[in-house]
C-alpha positions in Angstrom: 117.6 62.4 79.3 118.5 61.4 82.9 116.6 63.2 85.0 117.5 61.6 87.9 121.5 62.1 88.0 122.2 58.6 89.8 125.0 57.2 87.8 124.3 53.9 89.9 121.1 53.7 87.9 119.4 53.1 84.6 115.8 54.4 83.6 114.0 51.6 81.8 110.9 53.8 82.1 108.7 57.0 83.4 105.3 57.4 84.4 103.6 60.8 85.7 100.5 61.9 87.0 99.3 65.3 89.1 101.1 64.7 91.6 103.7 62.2 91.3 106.7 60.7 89.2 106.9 56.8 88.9 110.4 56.0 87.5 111.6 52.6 86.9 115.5 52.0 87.4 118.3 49.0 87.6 121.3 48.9 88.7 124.3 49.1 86.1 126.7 47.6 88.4 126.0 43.7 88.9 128.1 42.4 92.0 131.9 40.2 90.9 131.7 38.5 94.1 129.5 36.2 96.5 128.5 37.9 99.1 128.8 35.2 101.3 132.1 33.2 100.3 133.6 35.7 98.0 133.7 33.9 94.8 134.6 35.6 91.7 132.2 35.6 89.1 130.4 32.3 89.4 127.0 33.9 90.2 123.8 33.3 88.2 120.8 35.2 88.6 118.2 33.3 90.3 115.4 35.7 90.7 113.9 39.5 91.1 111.5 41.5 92.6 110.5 45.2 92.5 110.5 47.8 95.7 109.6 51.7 95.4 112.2 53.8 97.3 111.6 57.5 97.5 113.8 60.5 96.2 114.0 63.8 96.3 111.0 65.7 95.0 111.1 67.4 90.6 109.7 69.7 89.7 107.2 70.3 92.6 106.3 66.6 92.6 106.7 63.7 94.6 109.3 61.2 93.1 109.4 57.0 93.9 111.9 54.5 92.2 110.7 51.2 91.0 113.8 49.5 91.6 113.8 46.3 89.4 116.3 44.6 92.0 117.8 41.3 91.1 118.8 37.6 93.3 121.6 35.8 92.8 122.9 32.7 93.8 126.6 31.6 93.9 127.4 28.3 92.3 130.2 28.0 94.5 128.2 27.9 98.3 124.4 27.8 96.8 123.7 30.5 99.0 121.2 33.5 97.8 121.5 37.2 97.9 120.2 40.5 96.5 122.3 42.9 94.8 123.4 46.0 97.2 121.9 49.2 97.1 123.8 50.8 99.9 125.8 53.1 97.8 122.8 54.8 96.5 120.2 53.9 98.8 119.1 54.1 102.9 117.1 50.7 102.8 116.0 51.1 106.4 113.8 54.3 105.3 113.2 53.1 102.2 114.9 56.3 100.2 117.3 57.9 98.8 120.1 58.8 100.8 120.5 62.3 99.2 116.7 62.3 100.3 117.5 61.7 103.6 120.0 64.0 104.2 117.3 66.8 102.5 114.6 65.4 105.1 117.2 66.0 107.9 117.9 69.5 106.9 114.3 70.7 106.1 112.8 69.0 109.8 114.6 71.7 111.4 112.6 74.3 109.6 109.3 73.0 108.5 106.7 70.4 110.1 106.8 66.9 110.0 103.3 66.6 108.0 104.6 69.5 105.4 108.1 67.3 104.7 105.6 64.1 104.6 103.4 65.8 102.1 106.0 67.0 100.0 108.5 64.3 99.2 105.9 61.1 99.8 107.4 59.7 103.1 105.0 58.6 106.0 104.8 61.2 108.9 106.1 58.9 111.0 109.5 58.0 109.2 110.2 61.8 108.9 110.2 62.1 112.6 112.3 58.7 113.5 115.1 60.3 110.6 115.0 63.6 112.5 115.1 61.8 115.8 118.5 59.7 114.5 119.8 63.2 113.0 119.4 64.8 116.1 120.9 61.8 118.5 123.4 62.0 116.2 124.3 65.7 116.0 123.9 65.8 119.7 127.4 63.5 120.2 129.8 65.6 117.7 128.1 69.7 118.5 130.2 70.7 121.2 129.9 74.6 122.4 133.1 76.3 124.2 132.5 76.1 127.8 132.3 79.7 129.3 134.4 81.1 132.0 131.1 83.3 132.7 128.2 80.7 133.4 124.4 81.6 133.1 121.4 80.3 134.2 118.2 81.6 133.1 114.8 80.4 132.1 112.4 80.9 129.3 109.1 79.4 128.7 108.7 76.6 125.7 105.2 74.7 126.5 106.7 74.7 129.9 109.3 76.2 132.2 113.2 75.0 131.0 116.1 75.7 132.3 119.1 77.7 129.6 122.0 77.9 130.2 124.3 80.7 128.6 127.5 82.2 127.8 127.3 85.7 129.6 130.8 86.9 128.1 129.3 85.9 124.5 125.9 86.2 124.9 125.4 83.1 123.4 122.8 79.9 124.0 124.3 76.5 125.2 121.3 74.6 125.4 117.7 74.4 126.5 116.8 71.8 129.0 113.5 69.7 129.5 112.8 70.8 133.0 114.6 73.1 135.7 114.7 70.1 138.4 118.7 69.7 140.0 119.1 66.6 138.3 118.2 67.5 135.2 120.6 70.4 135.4 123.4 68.2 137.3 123.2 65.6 134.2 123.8 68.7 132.2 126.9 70.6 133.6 128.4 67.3 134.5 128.7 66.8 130.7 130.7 70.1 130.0 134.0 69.7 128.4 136.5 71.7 130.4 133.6 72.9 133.1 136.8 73.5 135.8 137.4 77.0 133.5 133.6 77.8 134.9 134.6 80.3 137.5 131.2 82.8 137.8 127.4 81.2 137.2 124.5 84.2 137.6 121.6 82.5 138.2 117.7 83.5 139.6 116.8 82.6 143.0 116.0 78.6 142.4 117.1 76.8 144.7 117.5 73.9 142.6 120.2 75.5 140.5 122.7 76.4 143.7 122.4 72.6 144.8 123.2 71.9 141.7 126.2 73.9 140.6 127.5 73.7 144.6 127.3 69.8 143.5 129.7 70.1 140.5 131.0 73.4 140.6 132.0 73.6 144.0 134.9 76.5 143.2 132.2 78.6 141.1 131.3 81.8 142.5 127.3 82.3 142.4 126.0 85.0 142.0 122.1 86.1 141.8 121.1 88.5 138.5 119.5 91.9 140.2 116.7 92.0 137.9 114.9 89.7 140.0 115.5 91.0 143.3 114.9 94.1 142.7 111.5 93.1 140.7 110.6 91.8 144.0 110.2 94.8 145.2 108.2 96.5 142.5 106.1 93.7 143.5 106.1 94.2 147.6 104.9 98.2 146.2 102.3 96.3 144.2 101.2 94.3 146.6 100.4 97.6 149.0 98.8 99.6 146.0 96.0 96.4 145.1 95.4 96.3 149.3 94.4 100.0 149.3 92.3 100.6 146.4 90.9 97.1 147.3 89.1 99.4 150.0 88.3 102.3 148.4 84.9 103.8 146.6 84.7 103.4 142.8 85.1 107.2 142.6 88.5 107.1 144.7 89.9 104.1 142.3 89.2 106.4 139.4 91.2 109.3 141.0 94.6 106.6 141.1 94.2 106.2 137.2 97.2 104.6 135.8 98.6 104.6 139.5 100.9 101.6 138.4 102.7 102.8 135.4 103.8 106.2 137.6 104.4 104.4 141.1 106.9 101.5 139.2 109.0 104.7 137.5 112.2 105.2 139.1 111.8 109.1 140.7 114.1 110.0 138.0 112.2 109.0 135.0 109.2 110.7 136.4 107.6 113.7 134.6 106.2 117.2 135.7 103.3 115.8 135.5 104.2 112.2 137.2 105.5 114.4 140.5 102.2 116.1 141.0 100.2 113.2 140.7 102.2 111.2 142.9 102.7 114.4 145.4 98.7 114.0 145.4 98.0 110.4 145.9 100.4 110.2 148.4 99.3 113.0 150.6 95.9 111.1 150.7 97.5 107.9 151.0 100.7 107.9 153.1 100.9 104.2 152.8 101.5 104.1 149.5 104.2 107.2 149.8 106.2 105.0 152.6 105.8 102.0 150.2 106.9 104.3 146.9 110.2 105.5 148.8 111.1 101.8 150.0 111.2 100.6 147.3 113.2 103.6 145.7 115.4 103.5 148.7 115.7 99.8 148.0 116.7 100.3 144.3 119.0 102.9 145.4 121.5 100.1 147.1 122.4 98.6 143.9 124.7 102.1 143.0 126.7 101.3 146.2 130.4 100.8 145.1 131.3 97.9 147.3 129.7 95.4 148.9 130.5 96.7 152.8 128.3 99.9 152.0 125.6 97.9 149.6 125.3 95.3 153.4 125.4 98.3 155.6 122.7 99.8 153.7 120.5 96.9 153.6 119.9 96.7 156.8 119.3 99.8 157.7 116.8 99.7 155.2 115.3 96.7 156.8 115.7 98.4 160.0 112.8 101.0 158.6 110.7 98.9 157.3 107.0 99.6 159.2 105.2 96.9 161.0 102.1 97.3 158.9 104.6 97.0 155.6 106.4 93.7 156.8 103.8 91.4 155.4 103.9 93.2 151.6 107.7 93.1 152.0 108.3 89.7 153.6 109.1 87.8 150.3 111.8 90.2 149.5 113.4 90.0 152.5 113.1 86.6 153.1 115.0 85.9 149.9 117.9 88.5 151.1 117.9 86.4 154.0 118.0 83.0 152.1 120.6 84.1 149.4 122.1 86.8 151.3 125.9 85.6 150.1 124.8 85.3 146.4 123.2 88.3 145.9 125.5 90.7 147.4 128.4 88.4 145.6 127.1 91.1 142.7 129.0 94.6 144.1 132.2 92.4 144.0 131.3 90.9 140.5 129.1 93.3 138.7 127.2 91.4 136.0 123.7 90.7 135.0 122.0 89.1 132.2 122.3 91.5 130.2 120.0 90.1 127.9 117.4 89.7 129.6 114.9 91.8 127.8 116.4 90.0 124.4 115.3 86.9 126.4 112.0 87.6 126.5 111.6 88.4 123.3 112.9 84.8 122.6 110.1 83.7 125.3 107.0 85.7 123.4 108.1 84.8 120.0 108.9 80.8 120.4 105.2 81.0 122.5 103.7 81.4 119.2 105.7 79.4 117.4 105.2 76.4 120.1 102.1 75.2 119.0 101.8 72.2 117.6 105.6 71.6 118.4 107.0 69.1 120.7 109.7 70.5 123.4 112.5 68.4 121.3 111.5 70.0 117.9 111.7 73.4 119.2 115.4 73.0 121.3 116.8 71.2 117.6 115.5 74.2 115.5 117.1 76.7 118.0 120.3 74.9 118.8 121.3 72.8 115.7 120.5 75.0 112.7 123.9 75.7 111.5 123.9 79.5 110.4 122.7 80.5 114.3 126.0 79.7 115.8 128.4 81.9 116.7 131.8 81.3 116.0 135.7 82.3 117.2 138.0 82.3 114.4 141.1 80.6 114.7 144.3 83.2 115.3 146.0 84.5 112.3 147.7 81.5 110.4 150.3 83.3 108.5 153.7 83.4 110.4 157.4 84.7 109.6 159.7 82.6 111.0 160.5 80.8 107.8 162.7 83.2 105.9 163.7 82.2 102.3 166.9 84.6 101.1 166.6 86.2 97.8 169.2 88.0 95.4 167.1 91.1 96.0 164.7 90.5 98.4 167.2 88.8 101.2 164.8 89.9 104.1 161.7 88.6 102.5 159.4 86.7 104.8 157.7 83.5 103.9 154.7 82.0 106.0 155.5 78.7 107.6 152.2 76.6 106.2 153.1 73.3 107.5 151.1 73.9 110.9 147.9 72.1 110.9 145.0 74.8 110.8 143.1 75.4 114.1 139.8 74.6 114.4 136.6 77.1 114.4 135.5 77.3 118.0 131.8 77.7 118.0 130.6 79.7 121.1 127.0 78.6 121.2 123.6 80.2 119.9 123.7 83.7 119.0 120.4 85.2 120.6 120.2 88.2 118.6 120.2 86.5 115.7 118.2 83.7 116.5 115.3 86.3 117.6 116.1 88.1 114.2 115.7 84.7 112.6 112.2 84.4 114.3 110.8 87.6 114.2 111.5 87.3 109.7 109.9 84.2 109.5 113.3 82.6 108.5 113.5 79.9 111.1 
């Protein structure tokens, strides 16, 4: 019985322990020509020697072909070689090709020691294949280049830079670093990245030198989220400053002071109202503080940009001395990207999934460990079934018409157009965060 289903091969024998299958094969397939001058079946056989290749695991255990390989030697240019292998085996990693292309599928789910332990490769080999297999996939993967550019971050072992699709909602890769050349290098290598017309980004500087560097006609434009977080930090800023000089007992009667003073007045409760009514009546600080920063949350409902400016800065105009400090990084940064933040109330869009984002950030923090930064951007951007695809327009068209005795208006398609091609949009990020959170990725 041939176990192995390599027609290439013959089974002269086959030895099993525990853990392991031994099976010796030839080839059935001698060469008709020199490899060397090309002459036609004057070859002799001049010597052999044995190797062990690996293949893909049976039955749960590891599987290596003896492969009794033969010399010859050509009678014609008495030169030497060994019979090929190429058509069944990779002789650079010593296996099966069938088992490489298994190793290159499992590395982007499963750790390089498990794939090592499991089909009796070195550790080491199973990284250099996923390395080629990613190099490789790298040069043919190409994501649709948005019209609606984001920039974002999200923690793996470090700080790296993402950039998105905003209209899709899509991943379109995950950089080493955030620095302006890094990112440069990147949107530099965009197919098409002239359709870029609108890149939201966060207040990093490197980012605007680097999309004013090759996107000079984009329209920037800084996500609210983290403006106005910066006040909900200028309030908590003030709150830590008070109670820093306050008596045990008054601390205790702020209880929970953080979760009601970062509600929007809206979302308050009854019983939020009254407790705020009562700290602020002993603390007017912290009353001025809680209505700045609901003031300053209230500019973002403006419906154009003239009123959301005008606004500002009367805003700014009653900001108390003693607040200016707590306050000063928020309106430094209204100073410093005054253009790209109010560029929002003419183009209203954030990142919308923001919150889906970190998610991503929590879940591939516990996943990280033990990963390398190249391991964890392959799994996420090159496992096929995470991409999200366009499909091509409707294929079937009328203006073919075939007459017929009693159909003479029947339509036929005209199928002699080339298909279109699928036009993947990038990483989906609920489903990647689906895949995550099941354990599936």
């Amino acid at each position: 019985m041939d176990i192995l289903n390599l027609p290439k091969f013959n089974i002269l024998s086959i030895r099993e322990n525990e853990f392991d299958f031994l099976i010796q094969v030839v080839t059935n397939s001698p060469p008709l020509t020199c490899a060397h001058c090309g002459c036609l079946t004057n070859l002799y056989k001049h010597d052999n020697r044995e190797q062990i290749c690996m293949d893909l695991p049976i039955n749960g255990k590891r599987v290596g072909l003896l492969i009794k390989r033969q010399r010859y030697r050509c009678r014609d240019c008495n030169r030497t070689f060994w019979e090929r292998l190429d058509h069944t085996i990779d002789e650079k990693r010593s296996c099966t090709k069938r088992l490489l292309f298994y190793v290159e599928k499992q590395s982007l789910k499963r750790t390089f020691v498990s794939i090592s332990d499991d089909v009796g490769l070195n550790e080491k080999t199973v990284r250099n294949i996923f390395r080629d297999y990613i190099n490789r996939v790298k040069e043919t993967l190409r994501f649709e280049t948005p019209n609606w550019l984001g920039i974002d971050e999200i923690h793996l072992i470090k700080p790296r830079c993402v950039l998105t699709n905003m209209e899709e909602q899509t991943l379109l890769d995950v950089l080493p670093n955030r620095n302006k050349e890094t990112v440069v290098d990147c949107l530099s290598r965009l197919t098409n990245r002239e359709r870029i017309q609108y890149v939201t980004m966060d207040m990093w500087k490197p980012y605007k030198d680097a999309v004013r560097a090759v996107l000079p006609k984009a329209i920037i434009i800084v996500d609210k989220f983290p403006v106005l977080c910066m006040a909900n930090q200028a309030l908590e800023t003030i709150r830590k400053q008070l109670k820093k000089g306050l008596s045990p007992k008054a601390r205790r009667g702020l209880m929970n002071d953080r979760f009601i003073l970062l509600k929007r007045h809206k979302e308050l409760t009854d019983m939020d109202r009254i407790l705020l009514d009562l700290w602020t009546s002993h603390y007017p600080s912290l009353g001025i503080a809680y209505n700045l920063k609901e003031s300053f949350f209230d500019l973002w409902d403006s419906d154009s940009r003239q009123k959301a400016y005008l606004k500002y800065h009367d805003w700014k105009a009653k900001l108390p001395n003693e607040l200016h400090a707590a306050f000063g990084p928020l309106t430094k940064a209204m100073e410093n990207w005054e253009e790209e933040i109010f560029a929002y109330f003419d183009h209203r869009v954030t990142n919308a999934y923001t919150e889906s984002l970190n998610s991503l950030i929590r879940i591939t923090n516990r996943l990280g460990r033990g990963y390398s930064f190249e391991a964890l951007r392959a799994r996420i951007l090159f496992t096929e079934e995470l991409a999200k695809q366009r499909k091509p327009k409707y294929q079937w068209r009328t203006d073919t018409y075939v007459p017929e005795e009693n159909f003479p208006m029947c339509k036929m398609p005209d199928v002699t157009r080339e298909p279109e091609e699928t036009t993947l949009l990038g990483i989906d990020i609920f489903t990647l965060i689906e895949k995550l959170e099941n354990g599936k990725l």
